[in-house]
N, C-alpha and C positions, 0 to 999 in steps of 0.2 A: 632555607633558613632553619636554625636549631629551635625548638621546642621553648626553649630557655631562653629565645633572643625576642627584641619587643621591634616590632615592625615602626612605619613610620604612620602607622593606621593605627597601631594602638596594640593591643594585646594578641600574638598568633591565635585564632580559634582551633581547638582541639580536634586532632585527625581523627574521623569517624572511624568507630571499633569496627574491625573488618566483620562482616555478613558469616554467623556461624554457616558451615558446610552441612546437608543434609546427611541425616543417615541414611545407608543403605542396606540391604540383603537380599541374599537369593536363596530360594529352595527349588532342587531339582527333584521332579518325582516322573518315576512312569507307570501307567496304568495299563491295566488288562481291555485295553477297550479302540474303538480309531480313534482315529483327531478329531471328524467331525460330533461323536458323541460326547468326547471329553471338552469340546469349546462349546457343546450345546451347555453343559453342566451351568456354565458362568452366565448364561445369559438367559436360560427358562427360569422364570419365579418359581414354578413348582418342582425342578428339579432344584434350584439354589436351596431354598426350603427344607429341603432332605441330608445335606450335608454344612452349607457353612453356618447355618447358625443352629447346627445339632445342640439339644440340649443337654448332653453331656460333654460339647464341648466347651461352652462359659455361661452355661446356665440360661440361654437364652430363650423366649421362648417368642413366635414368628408373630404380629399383631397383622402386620401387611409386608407384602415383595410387590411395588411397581416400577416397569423401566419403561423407556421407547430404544429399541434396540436398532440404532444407527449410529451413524457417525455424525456427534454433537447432539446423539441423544442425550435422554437423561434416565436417571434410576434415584429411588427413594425406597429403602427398604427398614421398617421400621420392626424391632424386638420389644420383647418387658423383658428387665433383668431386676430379679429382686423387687417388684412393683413398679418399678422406674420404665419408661418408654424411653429407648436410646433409637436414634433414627441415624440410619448412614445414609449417604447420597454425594451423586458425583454425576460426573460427566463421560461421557464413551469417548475419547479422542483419537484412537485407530480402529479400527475391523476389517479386518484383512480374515474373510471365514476361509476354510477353519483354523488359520495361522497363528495368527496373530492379532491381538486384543491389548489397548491401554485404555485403562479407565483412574479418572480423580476419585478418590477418597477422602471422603470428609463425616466425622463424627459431629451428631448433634448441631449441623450446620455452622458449625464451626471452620468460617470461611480463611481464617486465620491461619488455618492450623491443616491446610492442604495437603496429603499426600498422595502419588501417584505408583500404581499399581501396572504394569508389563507383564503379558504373558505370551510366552513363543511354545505354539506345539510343534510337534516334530513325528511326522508316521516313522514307525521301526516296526515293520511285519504288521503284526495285529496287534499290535502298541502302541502305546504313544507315550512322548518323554517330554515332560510340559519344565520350559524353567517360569519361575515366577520372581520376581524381581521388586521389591518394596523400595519408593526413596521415600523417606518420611521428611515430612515439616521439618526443620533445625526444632523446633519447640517441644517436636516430640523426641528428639534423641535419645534422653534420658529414657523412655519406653521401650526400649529397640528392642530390647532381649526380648519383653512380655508379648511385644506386639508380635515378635517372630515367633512365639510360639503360642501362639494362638491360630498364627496362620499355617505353621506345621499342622497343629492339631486338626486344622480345616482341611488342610492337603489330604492328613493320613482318610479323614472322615470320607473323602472325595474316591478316595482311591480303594478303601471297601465298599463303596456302595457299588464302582464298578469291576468290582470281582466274577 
């Protein structure tokens, strides 16, 4: 039935706006380092510490890093930026060591506003070539660039520390 035509119920109800599509991105990087060092990086608090929330990379600076490192663990790792306490947390949903890793991503518990983070390492010699793969909330699209470079800037931070 057209949009414009009147049922015998009464007025057509309005087809729901189709569900925005998430953004996405990837960054490939490889480090000077093995697989199982560069998946430790993601999941020790006190190496995480040292590179993603370096404070020249958005200012952050470390209040607590807590995880349970399993699968359907969880993690809470809280910053100050500017005075402000920003807390990220999520959930571990693959661990495949030292492969393979997907974890939820969620800013200031903001349960809304989910996004899901994939990483595949890959040994090459005494290397290793990590893709990372960001799908964000549809809420956050509008973010996409900033968020992707913020996690560049993490990558690069990740990948001098292991020089």
């Amino acid at each position: 039935m057209a949009s414009d035509q009147i049922s015998m119920f009464g007025e057509v109800p309005p087809t729901p706006a189709a569900k925005e599509k998430p953004a996405s991105f990837t960054i490939t990087k490889t480090f000077q380092a093995n697989t199982q060092k560069v998946f430790d990086q993601w999941l020790i608090p006190v190496f995480i510490g040292k590179w993603m929330f370096n404070k020249e990379i958005a200012g952050e600076k470390i209040v607590s890093l807590d995880n349970t490192v399993r699968k359907g663990g969880d993690y809470t790792f809280t910053v100050e930026k500017k005075g402000n306490h920003i807390r990220y947390s999520g959930e571990y949903l693959e661990l495949k060591i030292p492969n393979h890793l997907v974890f939820s991503w969620i800013k200031d518990g903001r349960e809304d506003r989910r996004s899901q983070i994939s990483l595949r390492f890959e040994e090459d010699g005494d290397k290793t070539k990590m893709k990372f793969a960001m799908k964000l909330d549809p809420a956050l699209n509008d973010q996409k660039e900033s968020i992707k470079r913020i996690w560049n800037a993490r990558c690069a931070a990740l990948a001098e520390r292991l020089k």
